[in-house]
C-alpha positions in Angstrom: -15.4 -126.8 207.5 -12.9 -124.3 208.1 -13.6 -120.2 208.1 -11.6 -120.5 205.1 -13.9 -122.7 202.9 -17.2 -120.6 204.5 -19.2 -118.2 203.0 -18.6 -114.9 204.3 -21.5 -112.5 203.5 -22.4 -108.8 204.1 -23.2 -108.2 208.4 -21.2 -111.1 209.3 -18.6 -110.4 212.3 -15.3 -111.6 212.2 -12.2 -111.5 214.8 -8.7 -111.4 213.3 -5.2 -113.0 214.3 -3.5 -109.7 215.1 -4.2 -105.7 214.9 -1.7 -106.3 212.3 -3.6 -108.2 210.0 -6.1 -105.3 209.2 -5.9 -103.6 205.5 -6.7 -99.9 205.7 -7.5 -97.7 203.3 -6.7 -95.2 204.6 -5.1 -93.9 207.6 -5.9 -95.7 210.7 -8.0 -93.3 213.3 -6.5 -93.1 216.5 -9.5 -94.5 218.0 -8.5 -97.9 216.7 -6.0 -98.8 218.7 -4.4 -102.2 218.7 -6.0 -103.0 222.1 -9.4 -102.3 220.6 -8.7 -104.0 217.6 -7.8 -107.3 219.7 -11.3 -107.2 221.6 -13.8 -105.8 218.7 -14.7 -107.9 216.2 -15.3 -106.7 212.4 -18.0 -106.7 210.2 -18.4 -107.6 206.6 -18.8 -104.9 204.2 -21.2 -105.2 201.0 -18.0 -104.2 198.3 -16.3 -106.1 195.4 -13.3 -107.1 196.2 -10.4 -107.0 193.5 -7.7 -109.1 194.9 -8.7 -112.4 195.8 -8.8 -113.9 199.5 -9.2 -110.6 200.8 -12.7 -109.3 202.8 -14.5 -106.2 202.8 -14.8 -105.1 206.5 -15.6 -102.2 208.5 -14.2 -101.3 212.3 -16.6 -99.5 214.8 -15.5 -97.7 217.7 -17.4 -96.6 220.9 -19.5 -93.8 219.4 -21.6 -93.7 216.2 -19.2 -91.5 214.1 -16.1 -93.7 214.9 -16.1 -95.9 212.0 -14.0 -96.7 209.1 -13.6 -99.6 206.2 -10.5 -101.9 205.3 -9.7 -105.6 203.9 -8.2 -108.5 205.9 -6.6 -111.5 204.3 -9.4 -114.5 204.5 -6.6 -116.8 206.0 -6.5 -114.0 208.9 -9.9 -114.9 210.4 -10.0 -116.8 213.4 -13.5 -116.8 214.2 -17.2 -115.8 212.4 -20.3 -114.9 214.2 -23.7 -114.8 212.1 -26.1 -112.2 212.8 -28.8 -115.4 212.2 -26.6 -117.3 215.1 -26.7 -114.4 217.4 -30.6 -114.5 217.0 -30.4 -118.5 217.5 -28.6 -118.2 220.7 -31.1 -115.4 222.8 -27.9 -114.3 223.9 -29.5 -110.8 225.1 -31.5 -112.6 227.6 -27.8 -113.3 229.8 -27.1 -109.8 229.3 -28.4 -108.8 232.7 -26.6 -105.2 232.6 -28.7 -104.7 229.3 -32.1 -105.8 230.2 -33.9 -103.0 230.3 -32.6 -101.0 227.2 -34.9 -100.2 224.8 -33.7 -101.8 221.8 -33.4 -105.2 223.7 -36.8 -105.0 225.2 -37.7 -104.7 221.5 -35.4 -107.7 220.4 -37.0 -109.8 223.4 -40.6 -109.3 222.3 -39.8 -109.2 218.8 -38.2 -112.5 218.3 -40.8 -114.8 218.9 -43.2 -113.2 216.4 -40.0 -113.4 214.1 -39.9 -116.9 214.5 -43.5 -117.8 214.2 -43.0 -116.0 210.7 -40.6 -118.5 209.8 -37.9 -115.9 208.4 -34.3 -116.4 208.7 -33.2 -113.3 210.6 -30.8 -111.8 212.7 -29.5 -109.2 214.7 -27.3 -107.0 213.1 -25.2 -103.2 214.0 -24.7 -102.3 217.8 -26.3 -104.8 219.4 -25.2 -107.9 217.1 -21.5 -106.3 218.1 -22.3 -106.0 221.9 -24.2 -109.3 221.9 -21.3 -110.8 219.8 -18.0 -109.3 221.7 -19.7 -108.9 225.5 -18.5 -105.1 224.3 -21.4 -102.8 224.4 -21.5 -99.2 223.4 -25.5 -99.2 223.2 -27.4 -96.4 225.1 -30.8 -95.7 225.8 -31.9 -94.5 222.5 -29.8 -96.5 220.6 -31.5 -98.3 217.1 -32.3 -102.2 216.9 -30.8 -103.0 213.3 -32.2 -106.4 212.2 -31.3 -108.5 209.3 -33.4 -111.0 206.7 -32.1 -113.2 204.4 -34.6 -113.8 202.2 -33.0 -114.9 198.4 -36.8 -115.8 197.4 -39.0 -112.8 196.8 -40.7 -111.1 199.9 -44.2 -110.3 199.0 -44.6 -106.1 199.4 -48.1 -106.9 201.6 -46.1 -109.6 203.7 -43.4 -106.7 204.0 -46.0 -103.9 204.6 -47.0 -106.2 207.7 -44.1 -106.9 208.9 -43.0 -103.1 209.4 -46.1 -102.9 210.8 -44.8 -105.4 213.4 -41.7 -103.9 214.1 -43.1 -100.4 214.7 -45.3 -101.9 217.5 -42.2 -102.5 219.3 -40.2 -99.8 221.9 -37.5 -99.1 219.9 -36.8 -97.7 216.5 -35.9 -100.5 214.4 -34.3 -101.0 211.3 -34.7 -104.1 209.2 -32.4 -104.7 206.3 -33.4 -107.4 203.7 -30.6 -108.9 202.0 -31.1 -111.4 198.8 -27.7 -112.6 198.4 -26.7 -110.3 195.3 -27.7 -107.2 197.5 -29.4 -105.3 200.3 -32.3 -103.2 201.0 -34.6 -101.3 203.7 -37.5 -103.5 204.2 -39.1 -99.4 205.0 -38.6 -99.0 201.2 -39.9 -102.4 199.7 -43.0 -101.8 202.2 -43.7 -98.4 200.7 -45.4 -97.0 197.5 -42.1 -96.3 195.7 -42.2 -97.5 192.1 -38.6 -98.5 193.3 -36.1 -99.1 196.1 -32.2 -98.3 196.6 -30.1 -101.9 196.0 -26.7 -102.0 197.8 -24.4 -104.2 195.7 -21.0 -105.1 196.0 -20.5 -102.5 192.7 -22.2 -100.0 194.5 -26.1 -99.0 195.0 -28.8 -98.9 192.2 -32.8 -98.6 192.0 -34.4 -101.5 190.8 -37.9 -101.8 190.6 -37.6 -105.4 191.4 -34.3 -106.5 193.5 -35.3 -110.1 192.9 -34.5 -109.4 189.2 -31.6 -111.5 187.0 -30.0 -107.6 186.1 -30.8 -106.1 189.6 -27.3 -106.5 190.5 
């Protein structure tokens, strides 16, 4: 199968032909140079796309507030990496520079109990991008932002213990639950909330059930 005829979904990252092939909406920061842009992948953006064959992205630079969106033409995309692949592959553990981060201390010790759980998961924001590009712009208090796809309904206990899990761990993590119509903090869904904030390709909503035909 070719990129062309894959799904693409939300945290995916993605390399481009050329510099030239990204879309911006607005003006390009100066930050993204075309040498960056030839060595730093992309990552899928949650957004409905009007034009068909074009893909929500986002760039990221070296620091936190160097970020900004665009589209690129789907015909463009020479290569995908899956946040669930980059989990797969334990590719932090021939990262020797990185070892003793924080946030892949906690990715190292977290990962098994992940798998025992039998979730598909995967390592998402800065360290899915320095894991992904051999790029890394993680420091020592930088977050661990994981991903679950999980289209069949997580029960809130089996949430409530699983944050429970990942606040053992030496890093702050993040955990995002995505349900294939939408995204949400697996913090919220654990909590006492009557309901939790939905990201959808239309823009974000509170459902009190993000399973739900109408959530998105």
């Amino acid at each position: 199968m070719s990129i062309t005829e894959e799904i693409i979904r939300p945290h995916d990252l993605l390399w481009i032909a050329t510099p030239q092939d990204i879309r911006p909406i607005s003006d390009v920061p100066a930050w993204a140079s075309p040498e960056w842009l030839s060595v730093a992948p992309v990552v899928v953006r949650r957004e409905a796309v009007a034009e068909h064959g074009l893909v929500p992205v986002g760039i990221r630079g070296r620091t936190r507030g160097e970020r900004f969106a665009a589209f690129v033409a789907r015909e463009r995309i020479v290569r995908r990496v899956t946040p669930e692949a980059l989990a797969r592959g334990r590719g932090w553990r021939a990262h020797v520079a990185l070892a003793n981060l924080p946030c892949i201390r906690a990715l190292d010790r977290l990962a098994p109990e992940l798998d025992r759980l039998a979730l598909t998961w995967g390592v998402a924001g800065s360290v899915g991008f320095a894991l992904a590009s051999g790029v890394s712009t993680l420091r020592e208090d930088s977050d661990l932002d994981l991903l679950v796809r999980a289209e069949r309904p997580l029960p809130r206990e089996e949430a409530r213990a699983l944050l429970s899990l990942l606040r053992a761990a030496p890093a702050r993590i993040d955990m995002q639950v995505d349900n294939g119509h939408g995204g949400f903090a697996l913090a919220e869904w654990a909590g006492r909330a009557d309901r939790v904030l939905l990201k959808t390709g239309r823009g974000p909503v509170l459902v009190a059930d993000p399973w739900a035909p109408d959530a998105s």
